[in-house]
Every structure is written in C-alpha cells, then in structure tokens.
NUVEXNU-824229 format. One line per 4 residues: number of its first residue (from 1); their letters; for each residue x, y, z of N, C-alpha, C, CB. Coordinates in nm, 2 decimals. Glycine has a CB too. Example, Ala and Ser with C-alpha at 12.3 -4.5 7.8 and 13.67 -1.06 7.14 Angstrom:
BEGIN
1) AS) 1.32 -0.57 0.78 1.23 -0.45 0.78 1.32 -0.33 0.78 1.13 -0.45 0.90; 1.28 -0.22 0.71 1.37 -0.11 0.71 1.29 0.00 0.79 1.41 -0.06 0.57
//
This chain:
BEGIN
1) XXXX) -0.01 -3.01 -2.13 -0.08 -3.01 -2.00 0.00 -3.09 -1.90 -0.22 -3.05 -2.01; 0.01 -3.02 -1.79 0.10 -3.11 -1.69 0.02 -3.21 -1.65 0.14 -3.03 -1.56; 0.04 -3.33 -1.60 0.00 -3.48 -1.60 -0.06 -3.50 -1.43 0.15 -3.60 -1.64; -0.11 -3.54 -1.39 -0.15 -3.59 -1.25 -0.08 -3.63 -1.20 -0.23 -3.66 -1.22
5) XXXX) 0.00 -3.74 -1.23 0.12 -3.81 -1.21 0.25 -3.73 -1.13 0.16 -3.85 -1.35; 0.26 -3.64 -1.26 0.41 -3.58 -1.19 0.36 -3.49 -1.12 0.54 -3.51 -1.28; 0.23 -3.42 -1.07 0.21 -3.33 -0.98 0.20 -3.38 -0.82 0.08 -3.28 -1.03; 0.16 -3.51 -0.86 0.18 -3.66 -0.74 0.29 -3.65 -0.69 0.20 -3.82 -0.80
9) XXXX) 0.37 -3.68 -0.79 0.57 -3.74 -0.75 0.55 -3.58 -0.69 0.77 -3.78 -0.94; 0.55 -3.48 -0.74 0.59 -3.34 -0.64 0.50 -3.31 -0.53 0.59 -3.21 -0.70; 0.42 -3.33 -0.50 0.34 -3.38 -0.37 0.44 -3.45 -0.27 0.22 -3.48 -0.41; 0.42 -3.57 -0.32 0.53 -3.66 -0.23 0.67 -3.62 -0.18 0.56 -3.78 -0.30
13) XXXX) 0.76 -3.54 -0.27 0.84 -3.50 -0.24 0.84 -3.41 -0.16 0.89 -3.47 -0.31; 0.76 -3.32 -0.16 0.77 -3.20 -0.08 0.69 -3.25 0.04 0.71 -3.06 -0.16; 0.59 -3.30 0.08 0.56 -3.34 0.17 0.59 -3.45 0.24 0.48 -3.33 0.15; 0.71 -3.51 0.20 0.75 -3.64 0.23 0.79 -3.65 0.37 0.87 -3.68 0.16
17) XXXX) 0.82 -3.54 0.42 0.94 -3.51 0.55 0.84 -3.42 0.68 1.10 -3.37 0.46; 0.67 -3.35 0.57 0.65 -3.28 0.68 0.58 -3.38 0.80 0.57 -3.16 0.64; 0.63 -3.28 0.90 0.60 -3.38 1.07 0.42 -3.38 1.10 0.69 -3.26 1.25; 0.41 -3.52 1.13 0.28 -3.49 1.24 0.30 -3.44 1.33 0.22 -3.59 1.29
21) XXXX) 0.21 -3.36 1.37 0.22 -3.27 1.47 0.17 -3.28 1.62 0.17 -3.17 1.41; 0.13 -3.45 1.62 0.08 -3.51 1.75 -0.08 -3.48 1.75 0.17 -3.42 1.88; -0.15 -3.57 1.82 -0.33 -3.59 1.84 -0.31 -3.47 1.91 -0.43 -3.74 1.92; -0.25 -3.40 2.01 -0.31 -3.28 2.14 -0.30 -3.19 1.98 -0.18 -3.22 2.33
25) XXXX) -0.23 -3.18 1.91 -0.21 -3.04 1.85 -0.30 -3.05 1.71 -0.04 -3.00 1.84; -0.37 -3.16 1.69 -0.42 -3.13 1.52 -0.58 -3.07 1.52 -0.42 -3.31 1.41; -0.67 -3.04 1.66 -0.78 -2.94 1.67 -0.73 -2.77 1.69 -0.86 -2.98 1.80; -0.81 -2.71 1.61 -0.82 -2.56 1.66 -0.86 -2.53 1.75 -0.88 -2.48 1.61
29) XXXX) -0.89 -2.55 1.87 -0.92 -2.52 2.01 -1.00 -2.39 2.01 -0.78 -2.50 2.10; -0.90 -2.29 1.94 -0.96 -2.15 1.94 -1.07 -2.14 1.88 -0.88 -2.06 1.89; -1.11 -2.15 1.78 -1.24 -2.16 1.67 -1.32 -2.32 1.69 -1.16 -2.14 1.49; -1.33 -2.37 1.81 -1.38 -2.47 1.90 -1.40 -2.59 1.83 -1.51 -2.43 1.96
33) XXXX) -1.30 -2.64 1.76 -1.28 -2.77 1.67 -1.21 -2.84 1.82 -1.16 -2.76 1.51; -1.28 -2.95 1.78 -1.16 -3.06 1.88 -1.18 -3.19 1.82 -1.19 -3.08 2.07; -1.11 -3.28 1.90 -1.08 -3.40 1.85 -1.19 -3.51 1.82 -1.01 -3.44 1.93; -1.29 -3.46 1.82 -1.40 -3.57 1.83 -1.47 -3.52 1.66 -1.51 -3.54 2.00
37) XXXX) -1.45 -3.43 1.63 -1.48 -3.39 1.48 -1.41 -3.41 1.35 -1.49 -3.28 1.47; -1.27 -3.49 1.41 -1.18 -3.46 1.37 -1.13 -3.64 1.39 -1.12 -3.33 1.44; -1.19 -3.68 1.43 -1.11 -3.83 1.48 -1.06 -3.95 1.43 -1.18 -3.90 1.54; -1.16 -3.92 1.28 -1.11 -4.00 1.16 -0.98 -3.96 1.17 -1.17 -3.97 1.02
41) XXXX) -0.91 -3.88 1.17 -0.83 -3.83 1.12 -0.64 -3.85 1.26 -0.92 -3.68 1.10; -0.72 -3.85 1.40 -0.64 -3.88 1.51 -0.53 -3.99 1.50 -0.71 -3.91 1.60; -0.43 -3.97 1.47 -0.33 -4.11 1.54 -0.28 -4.15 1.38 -0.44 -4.30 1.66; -0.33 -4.07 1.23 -0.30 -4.11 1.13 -0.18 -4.08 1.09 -0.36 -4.09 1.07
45) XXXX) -0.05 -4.13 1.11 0.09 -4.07 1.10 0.12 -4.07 1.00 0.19 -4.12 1.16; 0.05 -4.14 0.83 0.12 -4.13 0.79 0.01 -4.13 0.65 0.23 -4.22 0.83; 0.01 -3.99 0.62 -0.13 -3.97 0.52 -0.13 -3.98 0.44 -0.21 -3.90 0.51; -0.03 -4.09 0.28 0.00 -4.15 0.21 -0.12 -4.30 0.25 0.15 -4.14 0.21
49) XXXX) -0.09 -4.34 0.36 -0.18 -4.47 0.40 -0.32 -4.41 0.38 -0.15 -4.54 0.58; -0.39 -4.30 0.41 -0.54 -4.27 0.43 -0.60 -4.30 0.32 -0.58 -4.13 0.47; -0.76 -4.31 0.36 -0.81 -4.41 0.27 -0.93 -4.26 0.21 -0.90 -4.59 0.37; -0.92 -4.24 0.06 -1.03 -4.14 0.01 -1.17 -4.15 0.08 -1.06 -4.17 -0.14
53) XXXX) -1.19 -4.24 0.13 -1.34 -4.22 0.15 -1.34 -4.15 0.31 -1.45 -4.38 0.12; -1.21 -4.20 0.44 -1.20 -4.12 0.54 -1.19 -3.96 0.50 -1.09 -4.16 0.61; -1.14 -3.95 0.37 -1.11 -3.81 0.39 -1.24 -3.72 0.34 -0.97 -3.78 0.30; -1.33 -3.78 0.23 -1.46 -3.79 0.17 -1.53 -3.73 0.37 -1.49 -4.00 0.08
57) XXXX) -1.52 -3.83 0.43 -1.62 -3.82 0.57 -1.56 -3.68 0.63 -1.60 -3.98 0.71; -1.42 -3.64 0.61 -1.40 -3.54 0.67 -1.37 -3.42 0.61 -1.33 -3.56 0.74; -1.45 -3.42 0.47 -1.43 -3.26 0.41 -1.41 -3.15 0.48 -1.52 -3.22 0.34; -1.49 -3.11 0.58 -1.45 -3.02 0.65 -1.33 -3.06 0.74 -1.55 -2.97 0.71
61) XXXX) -1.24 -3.11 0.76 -1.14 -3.07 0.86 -1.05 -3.01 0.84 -1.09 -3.15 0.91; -1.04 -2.97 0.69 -0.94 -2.85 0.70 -1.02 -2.73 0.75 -0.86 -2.82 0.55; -1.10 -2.70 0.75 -1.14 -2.59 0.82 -1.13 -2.62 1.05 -1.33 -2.57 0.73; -1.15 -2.72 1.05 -1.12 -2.76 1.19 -0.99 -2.77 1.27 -1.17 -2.85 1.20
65) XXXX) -0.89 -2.79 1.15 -0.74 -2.85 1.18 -0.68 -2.76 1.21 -0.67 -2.92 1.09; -0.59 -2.72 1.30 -0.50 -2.70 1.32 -0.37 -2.65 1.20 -0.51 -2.81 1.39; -0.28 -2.53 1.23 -0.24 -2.49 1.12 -0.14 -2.65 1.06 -0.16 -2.32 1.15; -0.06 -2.65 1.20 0.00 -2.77 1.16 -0.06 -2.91 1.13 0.08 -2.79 1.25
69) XXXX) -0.20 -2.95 1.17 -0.28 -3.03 1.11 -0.29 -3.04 1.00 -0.37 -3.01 1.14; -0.32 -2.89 0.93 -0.37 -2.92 0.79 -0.28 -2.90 0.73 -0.48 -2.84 0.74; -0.18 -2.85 0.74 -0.03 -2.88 0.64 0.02 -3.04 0.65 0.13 -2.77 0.71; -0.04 -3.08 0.78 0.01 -3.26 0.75 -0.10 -3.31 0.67 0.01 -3.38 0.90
73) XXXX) -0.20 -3.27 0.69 -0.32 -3.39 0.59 -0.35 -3.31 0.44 -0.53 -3.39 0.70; -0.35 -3.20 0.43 -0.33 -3.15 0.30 -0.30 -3.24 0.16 -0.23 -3.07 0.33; -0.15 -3.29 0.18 -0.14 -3.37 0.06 -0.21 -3.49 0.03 -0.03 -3.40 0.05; -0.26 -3.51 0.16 -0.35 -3.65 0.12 -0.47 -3.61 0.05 -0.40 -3.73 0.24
77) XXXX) -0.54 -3.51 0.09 -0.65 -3.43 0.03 -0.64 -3.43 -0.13 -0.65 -3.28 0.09; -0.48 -3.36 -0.15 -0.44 -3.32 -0.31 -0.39 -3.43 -0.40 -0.32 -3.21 -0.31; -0.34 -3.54 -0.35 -0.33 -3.65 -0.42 -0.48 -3.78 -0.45 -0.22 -3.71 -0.33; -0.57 -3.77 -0.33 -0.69 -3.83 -0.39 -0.79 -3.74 -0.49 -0.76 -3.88 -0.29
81) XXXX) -0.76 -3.64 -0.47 -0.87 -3.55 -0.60 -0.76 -3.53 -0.71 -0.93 -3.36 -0.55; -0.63 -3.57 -0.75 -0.58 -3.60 -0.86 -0.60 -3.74 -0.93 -0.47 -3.56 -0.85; -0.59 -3.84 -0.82 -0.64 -4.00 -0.86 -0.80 -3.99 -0.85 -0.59 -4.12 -0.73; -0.87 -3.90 -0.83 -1.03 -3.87 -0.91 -1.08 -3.94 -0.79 -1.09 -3.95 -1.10
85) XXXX) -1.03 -3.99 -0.68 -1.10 -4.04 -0.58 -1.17 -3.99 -0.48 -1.06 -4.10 -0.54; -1.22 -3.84 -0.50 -1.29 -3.76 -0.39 -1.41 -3.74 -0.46 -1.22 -3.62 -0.34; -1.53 -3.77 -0.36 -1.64 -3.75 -0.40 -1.70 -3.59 -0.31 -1.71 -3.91 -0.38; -1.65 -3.57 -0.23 -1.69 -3.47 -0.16 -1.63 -3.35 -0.12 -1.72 -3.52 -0.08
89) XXXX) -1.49 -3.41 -0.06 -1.42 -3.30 -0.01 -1.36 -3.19 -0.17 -1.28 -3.38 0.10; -1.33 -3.10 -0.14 -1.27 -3.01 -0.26 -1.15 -2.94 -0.16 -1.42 -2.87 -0.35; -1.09 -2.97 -0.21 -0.93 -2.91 -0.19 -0.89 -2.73 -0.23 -0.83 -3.01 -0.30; -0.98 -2.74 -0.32 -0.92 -2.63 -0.42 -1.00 -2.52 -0.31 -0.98 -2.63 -0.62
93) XXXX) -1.13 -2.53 -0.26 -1.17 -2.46 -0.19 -1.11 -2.41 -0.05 -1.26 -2.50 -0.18; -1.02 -2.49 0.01 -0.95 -2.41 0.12 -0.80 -2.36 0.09 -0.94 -2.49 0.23; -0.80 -2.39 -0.01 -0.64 -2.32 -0.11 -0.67 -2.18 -0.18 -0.58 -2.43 -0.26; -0.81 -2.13 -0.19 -0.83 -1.99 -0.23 -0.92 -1.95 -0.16 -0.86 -1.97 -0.35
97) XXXX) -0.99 -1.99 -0.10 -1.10 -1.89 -0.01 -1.04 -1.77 0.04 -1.16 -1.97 0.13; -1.06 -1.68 0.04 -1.02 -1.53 0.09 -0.96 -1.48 0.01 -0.94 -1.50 0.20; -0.91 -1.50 -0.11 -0.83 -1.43 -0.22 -0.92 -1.34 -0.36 -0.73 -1.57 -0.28; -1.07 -1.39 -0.37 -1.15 -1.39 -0.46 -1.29 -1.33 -0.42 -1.14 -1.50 -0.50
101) XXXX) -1.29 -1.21 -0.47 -1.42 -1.11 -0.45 -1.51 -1.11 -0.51 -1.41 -0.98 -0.47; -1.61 -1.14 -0.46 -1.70 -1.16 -0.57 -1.86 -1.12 -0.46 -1.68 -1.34 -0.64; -1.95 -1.07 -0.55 -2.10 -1.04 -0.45 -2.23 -1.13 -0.57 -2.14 -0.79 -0.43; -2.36 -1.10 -0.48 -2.47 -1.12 -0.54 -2.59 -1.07 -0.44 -2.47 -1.26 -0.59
105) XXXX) -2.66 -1.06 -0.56 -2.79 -1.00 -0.48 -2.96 -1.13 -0.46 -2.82 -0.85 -0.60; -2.97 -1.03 -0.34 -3.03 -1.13 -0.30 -3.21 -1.04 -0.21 -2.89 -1.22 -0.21; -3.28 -1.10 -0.26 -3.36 -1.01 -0.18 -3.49 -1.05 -0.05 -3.43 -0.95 -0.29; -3.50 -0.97 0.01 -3.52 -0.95 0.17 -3.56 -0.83 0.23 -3.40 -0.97 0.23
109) XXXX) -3.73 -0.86 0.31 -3.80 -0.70 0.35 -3.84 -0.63 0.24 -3.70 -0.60 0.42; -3.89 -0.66 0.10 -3.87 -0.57 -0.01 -3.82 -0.51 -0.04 -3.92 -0.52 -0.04; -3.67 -0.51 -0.02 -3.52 -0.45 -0.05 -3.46 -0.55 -0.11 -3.43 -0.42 0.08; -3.35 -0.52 -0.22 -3.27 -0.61 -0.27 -3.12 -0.57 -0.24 -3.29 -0.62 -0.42
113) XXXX) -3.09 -0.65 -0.15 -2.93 -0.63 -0.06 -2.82 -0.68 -0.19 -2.91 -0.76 0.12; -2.73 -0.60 -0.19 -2.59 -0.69 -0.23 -2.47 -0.73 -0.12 -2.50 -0.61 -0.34; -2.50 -0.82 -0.13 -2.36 -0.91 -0.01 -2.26 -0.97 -0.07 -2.41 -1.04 0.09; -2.14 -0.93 -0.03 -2.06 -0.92 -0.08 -1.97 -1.05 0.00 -2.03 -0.80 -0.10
117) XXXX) -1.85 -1.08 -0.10 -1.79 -1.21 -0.04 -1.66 -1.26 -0.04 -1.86 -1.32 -0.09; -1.55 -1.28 -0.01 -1.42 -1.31 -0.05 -1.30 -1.20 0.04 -1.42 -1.30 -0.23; -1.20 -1.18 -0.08 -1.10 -1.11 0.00 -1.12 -0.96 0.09 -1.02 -1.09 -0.10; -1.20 -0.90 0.03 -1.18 -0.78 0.14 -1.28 -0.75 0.24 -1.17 -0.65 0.06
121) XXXX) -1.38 -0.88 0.27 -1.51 -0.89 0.33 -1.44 -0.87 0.46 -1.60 -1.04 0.31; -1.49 -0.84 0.57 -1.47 -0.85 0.69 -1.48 -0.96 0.77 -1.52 -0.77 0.72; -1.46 -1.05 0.79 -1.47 -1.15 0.88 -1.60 -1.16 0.99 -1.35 -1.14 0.95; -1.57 -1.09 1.14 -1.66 -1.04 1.19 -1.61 -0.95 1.31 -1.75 -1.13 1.21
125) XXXX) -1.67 -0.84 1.25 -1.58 -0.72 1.31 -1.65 -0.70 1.46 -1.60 -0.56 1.20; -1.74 -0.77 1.51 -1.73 -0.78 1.67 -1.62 -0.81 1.73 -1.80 -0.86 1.72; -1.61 -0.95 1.66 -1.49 -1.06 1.73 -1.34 -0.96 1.70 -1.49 -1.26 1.63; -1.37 -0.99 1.54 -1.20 -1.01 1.52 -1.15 -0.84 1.46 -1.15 -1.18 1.36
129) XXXX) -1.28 -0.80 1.43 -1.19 -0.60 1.41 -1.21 -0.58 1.27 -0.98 -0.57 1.44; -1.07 -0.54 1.24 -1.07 -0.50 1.10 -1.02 -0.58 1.01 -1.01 -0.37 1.07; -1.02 -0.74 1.06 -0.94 -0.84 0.98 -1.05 -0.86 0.88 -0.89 -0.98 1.08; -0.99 -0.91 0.76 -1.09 -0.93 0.63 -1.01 -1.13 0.61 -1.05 -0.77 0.45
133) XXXX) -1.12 -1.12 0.49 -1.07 -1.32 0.48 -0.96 -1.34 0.43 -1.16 -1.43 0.39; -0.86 -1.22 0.34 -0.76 -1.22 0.29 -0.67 -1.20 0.44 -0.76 -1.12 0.17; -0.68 -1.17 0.51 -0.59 -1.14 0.60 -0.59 -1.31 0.70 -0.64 -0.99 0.69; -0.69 -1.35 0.71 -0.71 -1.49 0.78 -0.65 -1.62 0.69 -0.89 -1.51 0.80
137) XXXX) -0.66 -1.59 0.55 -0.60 -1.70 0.45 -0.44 -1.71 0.44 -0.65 -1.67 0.29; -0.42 -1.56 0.46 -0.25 -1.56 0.45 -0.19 -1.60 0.54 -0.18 -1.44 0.43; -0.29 -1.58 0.71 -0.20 -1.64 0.83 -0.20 -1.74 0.81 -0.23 -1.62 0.97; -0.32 -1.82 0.79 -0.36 -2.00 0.80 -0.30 -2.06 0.70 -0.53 -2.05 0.77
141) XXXX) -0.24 -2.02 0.57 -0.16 -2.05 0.49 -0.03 -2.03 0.46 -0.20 -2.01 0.43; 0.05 -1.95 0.54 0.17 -1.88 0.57 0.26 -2.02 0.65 0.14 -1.73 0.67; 0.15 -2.13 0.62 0.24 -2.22 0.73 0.34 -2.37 0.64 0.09 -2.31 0.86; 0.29 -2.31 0.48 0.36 -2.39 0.44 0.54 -2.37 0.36 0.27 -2.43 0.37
145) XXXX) 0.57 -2.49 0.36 0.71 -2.42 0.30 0.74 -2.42 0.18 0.83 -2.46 0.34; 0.84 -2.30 0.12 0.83 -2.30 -0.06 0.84 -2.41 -0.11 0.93 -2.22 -0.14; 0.90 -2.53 -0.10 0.86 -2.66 -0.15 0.72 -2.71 -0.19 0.90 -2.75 -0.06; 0.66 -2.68 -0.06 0.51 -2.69 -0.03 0.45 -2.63 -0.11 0.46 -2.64 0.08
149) XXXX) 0.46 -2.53 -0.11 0.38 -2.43 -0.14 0.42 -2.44 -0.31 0.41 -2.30 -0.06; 0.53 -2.47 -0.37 0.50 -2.52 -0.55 0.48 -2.62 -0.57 0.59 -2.50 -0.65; 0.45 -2.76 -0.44 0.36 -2.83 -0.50 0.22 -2.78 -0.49 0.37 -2.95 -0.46; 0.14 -2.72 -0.40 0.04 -2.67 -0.39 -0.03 -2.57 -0.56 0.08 -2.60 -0.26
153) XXXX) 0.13 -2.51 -0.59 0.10 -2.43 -0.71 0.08 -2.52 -0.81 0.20 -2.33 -0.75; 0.16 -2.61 -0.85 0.13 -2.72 -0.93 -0.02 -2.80 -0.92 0.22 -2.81 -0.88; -0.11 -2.83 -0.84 -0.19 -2.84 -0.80 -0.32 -2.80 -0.88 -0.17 -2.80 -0.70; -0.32 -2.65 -0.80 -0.39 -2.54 -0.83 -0.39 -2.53 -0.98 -0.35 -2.42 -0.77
157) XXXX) -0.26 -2.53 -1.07 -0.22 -2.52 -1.20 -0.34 -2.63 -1.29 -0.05 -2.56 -1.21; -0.33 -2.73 -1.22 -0.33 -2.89 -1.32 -0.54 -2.85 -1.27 -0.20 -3.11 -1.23; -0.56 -2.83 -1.15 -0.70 -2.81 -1.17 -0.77 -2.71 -1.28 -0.73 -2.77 -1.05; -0.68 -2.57 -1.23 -0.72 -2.47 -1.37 -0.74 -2.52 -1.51 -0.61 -2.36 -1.40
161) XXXX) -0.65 -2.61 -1.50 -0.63 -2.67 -1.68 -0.76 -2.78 -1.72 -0.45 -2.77 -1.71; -0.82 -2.85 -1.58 -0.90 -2.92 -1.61 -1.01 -2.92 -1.53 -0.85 -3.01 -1.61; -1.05 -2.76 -1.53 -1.18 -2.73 -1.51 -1.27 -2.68 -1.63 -1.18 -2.64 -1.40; -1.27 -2.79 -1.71 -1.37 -2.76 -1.79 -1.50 -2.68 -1.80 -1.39 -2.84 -1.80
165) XXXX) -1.59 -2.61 -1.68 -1.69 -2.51 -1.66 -1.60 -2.41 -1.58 -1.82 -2.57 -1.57; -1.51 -2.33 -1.59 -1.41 -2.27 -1.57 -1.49 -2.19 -1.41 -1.35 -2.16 -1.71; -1.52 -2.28 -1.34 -1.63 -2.25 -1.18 -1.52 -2.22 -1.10 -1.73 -2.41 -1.08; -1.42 -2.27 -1.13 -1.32 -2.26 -0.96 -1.19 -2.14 -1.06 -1.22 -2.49 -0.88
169) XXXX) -1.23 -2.14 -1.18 -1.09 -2.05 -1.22 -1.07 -1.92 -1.18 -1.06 -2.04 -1.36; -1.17 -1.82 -1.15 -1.17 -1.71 -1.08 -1.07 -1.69 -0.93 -1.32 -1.71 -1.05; -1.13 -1.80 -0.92 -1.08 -1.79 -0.72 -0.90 -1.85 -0.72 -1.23 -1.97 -0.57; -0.89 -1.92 -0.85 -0.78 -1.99 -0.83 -0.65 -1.90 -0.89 -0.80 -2.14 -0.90
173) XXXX) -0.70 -1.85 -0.99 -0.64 -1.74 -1.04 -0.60 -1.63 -0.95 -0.72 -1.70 -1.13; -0.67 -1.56 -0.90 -0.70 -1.48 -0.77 -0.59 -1.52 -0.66 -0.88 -1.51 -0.71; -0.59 -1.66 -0.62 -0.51 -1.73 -0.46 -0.37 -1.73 -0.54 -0.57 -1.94 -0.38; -0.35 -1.77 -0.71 -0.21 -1.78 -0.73 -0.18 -1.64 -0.75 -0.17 -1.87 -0.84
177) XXXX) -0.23 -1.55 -0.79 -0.19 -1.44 -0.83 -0.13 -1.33 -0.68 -0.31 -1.38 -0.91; -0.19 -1.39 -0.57 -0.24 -1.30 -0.46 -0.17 -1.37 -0.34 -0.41 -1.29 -0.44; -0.10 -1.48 -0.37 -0.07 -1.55 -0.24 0.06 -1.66 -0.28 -0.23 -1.63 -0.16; 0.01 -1.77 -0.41 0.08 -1.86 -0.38 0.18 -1.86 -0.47 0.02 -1.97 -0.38
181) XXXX) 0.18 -1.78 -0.59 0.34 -1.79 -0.69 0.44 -1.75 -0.58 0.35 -1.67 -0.86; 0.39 -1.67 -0.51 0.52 -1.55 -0.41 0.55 -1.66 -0.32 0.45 -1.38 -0.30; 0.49 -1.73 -0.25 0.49 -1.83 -0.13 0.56 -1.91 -0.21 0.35 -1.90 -0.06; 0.60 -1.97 -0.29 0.65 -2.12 -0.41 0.77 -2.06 -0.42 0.57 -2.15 -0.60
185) XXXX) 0.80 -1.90 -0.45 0.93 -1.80 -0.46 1.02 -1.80 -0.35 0.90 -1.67 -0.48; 0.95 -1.76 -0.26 0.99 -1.70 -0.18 0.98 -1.72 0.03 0.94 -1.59 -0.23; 0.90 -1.83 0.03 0.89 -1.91 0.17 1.01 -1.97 0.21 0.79 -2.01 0.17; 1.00 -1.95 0.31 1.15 -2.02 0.39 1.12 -2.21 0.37 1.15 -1.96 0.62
189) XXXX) 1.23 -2.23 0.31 1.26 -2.36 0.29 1.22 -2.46 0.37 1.36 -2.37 0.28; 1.27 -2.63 0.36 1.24 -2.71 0.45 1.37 -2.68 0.53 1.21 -2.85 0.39; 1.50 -2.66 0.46 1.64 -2.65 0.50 1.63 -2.55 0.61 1.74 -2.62 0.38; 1.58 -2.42 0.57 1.59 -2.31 0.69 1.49 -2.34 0.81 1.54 -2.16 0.62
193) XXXX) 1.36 -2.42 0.78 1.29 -2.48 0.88 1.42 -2.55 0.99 1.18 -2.60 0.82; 1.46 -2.67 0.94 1.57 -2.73 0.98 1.64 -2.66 1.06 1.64 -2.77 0.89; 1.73 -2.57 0.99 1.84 -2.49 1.03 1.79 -2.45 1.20 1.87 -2.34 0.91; 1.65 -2.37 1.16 1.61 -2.28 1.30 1.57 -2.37 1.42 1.48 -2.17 1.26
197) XXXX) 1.55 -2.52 1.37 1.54 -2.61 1.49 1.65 -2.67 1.55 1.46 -2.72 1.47; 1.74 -2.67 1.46 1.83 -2.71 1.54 1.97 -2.59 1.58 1.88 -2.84 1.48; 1.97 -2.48 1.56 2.01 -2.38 1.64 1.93 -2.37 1.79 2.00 -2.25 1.56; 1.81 -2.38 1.74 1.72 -2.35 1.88 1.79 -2.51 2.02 1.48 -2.39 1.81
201) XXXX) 1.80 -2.60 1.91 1.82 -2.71 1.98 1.98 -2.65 2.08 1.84 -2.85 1.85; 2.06 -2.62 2.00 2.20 -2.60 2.06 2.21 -2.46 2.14 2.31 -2.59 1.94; 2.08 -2.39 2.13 2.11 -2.25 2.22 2.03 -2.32 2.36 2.04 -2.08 2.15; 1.93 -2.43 2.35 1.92 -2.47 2.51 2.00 -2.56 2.54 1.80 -2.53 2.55
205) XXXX) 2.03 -2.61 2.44 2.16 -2.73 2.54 2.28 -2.64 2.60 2.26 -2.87 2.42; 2.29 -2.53 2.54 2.40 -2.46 2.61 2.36 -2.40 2.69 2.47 -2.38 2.56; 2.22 -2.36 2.70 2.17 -2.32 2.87 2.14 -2.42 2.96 2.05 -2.24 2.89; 2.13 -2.50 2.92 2.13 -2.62 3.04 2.25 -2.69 3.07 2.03 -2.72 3.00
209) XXXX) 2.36 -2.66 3.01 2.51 -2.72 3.05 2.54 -2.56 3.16 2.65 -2.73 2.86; 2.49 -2.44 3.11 2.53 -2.33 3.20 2.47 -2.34 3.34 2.50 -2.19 3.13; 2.33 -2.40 3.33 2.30 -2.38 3.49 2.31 -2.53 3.57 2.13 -2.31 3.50; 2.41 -2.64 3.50 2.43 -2.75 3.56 2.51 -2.68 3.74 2.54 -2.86 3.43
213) XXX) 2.51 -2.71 3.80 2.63 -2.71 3.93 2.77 -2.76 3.87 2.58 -2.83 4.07; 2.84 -2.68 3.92 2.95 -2.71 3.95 2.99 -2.86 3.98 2.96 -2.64 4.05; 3.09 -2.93 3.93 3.11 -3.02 4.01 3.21 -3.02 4.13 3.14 -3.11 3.93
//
C-alpha cells in the first residue's frame, strides 16, 4: 500500500511551482462566488503555510474558486486529509463529482420519483442546455497539468485503499477510470505550460519592437 508520505513528497513536487493566480482572480464571478466567501483564503501565497482548520472553515471553496484558484489551493486540501487533519472539508468529493451515476428514490404527491445524479444528469438545462456534470468536471478539471494530475491520481489511489466502508470507491473509481489516469498520461506538462508562456512572451516583444518609431 502506497504510504501518505510519498503521496506528500509527490504533491509537493508537482505543485511546487504552480502560480498564485492573484486575489482579483481566485472568485468565480460567473457562478457569483467572490471574495468575501472566500477570504480565508485571499493574499495566501503560499498554501504549504495554510493552517487545516482555515481550510476545515472553507470546505466549500473549491466549489467557489476560481479554475486557477482551485488548482493553487488544491494541494493544500490533499496534503491535510493525508496528515488526517481535516475534519470537514473532503477533497475526494470535488475530484469526482460528475464522473459517477448513480439514482434513488424518493417519494412525493403519492408518487415515488427516481432522481437521478452524477455523470450524465443534466446540469440545468434552462441556463446551461445540454451540458451534463461530466461535461462541467472535465472543463473545471482540465486545468491541471499531467504532473498534477498523477499526483492527484496518487491521491485518489491511497484514499481507495483506505476507505475502509468502500463509500467513496464508486465515484473514485468512476473519476479515475473516466477522467484522471488519461489526464496523469496525457496533459500538457509543466514544461509545455512554460514553453507556451514564453513564446507568447517573445511574439509581443517582437510586436512592440515593430511598432516602436523609427529613430
């Protein structure tokens, strides 16, 4: 059984380098999160320092954060529920939500409805159409890089192995099978991140040397 420990050291590694992404940018604006729900969390540059029980107060902010938010605070999330220090927040839950189908019945009006729940549910087809929660998990999740993303599998692995009431192995099974072995494979690197910022860097500096004046 893989160890907490070395799932740690690969945490740290892979997340060692990713950027805060600045206080204007760590709310979802769009889905009306802002900074005031989120505040524990503002101005924290460096989420190795965060303390389990801030993160405990803000179980939900991965659902509030920002894509680049929650790829910065993430590993803090995944390193205090391997040091057993989360009393509240669950990690594992925003690392599979939309991947795992599952219904129950429930009854209402003297009818017994089945409502159904997970990957191929529909979101809400006023707003957002024909998007289902598998389609919303892969964008919101698509933001990490394959480094990331096999520590993340590592993660998910060392929980499966030590969920003793096998409650979360459905869904986890389901997110690695459906989303994250392929993302650990096959996501563009930290290096190709790199690469594409600093090309971007040298194709404006050469437009801004082109529209200098003349001397």
């Amino acid at each position: 059984m893989i160890t907490p420990q070395v799932v740690i050291e690969e945490i740290r590694r892979a997340f060692g380098d990713t950027p805060y992404p600045g206080d204007a940018f760590l709310a979802a604006p769009w889905e009306g999160g802002s900074l005031e729900e989120i505040a524990g969390l503002v101005g924290q540059r460096d989420w190795q320092a965060i303390e389990a029980a801030t993160l405990d107060a803000h179980y939900d902010a991965p659902n509030l954060l920002s894509e680049a938010g929650f790829r910065f605070f993430l590993p803090a999330y995944l390193v205090a529920d391997l040091e057993g220090k989360l009393k509240t927040a669950d990690p594992v839950f925003h690392l599979t939500h939309g991947f795992h189908d599952g219904s129950v019945e429930t009854g209402a009006g003297g009818r017994v409805f089945v409502r159904r729940f997970g990957a191929s549910v529909l979101v809400n087809p006023r707003r957002y159409g024909a998007i289902t929660f598998a389609d919303v998990a892969r964008r919101r999740l698509a933001v990490f890089t394959r480094e990331e993303a096999a520590a993340i599998v590592a993660y998910l692995s060392w929980r499966r192995e030590t969920d003793r009431d096998a409650i979360d192995c459905p869904a986890i099974d389901a997110a690695l099978k459906a989303f994250w072995r392929d993302r650990a494979a096959h996501a563009p690197t930290a290096d190709d991140l790199a690469r594409h910022l600093e090309e971007d860097r040298e194709y404006v500096d050469a437009l801004m040397r082109d529209r200098r004046p003349e001397p």
